[in-house]
N, C-alpha and C positions, 0 to 999 in steps of 0.2 A: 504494500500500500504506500504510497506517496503522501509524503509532507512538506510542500517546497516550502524553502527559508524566507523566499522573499513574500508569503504571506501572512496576514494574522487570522487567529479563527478565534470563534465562540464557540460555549459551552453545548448550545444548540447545532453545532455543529455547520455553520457560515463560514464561509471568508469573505475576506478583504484583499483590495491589492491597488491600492496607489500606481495610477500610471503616469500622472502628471499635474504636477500642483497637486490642487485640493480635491482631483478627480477621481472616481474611484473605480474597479468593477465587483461585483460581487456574486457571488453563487456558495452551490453548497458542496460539501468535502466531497473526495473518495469515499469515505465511510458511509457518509450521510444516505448517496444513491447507493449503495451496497446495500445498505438496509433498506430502503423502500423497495428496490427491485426496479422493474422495468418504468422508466417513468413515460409515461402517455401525455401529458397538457401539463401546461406552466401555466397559470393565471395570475396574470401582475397587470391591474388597472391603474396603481398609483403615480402612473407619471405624471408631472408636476406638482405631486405632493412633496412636501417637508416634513418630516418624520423623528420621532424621538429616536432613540437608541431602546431595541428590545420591541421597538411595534413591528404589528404583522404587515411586508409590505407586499405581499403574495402567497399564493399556493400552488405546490407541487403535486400533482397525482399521478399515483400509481398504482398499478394495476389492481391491488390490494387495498387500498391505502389513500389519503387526500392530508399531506402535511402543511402548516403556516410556515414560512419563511419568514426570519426574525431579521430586522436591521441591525448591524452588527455595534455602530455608532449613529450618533442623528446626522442625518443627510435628508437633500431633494434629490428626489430619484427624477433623475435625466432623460433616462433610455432603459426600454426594455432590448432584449437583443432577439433583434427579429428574426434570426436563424432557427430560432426554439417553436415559434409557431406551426412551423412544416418539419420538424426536425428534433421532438422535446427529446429522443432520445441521447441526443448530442451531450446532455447533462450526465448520462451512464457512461458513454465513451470516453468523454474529454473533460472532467467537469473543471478543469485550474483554466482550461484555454478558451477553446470555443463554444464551453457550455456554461457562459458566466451568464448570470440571470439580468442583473441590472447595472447600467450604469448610472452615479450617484454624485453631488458635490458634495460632499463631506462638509459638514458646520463649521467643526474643529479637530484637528489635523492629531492634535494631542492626545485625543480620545481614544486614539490606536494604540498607547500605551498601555491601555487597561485590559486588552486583547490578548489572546493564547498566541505564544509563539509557536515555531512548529515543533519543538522539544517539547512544550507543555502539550499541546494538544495531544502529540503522538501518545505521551504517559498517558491521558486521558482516557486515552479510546482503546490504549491497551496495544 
């Protein structure tokens, strides 16, 4: 299983990944889709919203299954990534790369400090 360094995750099992300034992408772990199983629809309406840290700004479904997607810090969600609408499985394949769920501005940039590095997360999840 895969934990790149250069993201942070949450306990709910999110990442983040800073690509420019205070820009961000986000999706959810290896682990995350490992445990849902085959994922079929992504449902993320909140673009243009501003969101705290911990709200739901989507859901995941799968075959078995319908999870909330937690924001990892507060941020405005930007962009959903339109490859997931014809293509949700892209999140099982590839979830660090071209299965990231949303892109976001991040409020504040610092708030990434409170986040699981990938040594912590991996401990976590075993």
């Amino acid at each position: 299983m895969e934990f790149p360094s250069e993201l942070k995750y949450t306990k709910d099992h999110e990442w983040i990944k800073i690509i420019e300034g205070n820009t961000a992408l986000i999706g959810i772990t290896e682990f995350a889709q490992s445990e849902l199983g085959d994922i079929v629809y992504v449902d993320i309406n909140t673009v243009g919203n501003d969101l705290h840290a911990e709200d739901v700004f989507g859901t995941v479904e799968a075959v078995k299954t319908v999870s909330d997607l937690f924001l990892p810090v507060a941020a405005k969600i930007l962009e959903v990534n339109p490859s997931l609408e014809n293509a949700p499985e892209t999140v099982n394949t590839d979830p660090y790369n071209k299965g990231w769920m949303v892109k976001v501005e991040v409020a504040n940039i610092a708030d990434l400090d409170s986040l699981l590095d990938a040594a912590a997360y991996k401990e976590l999840v075993g």
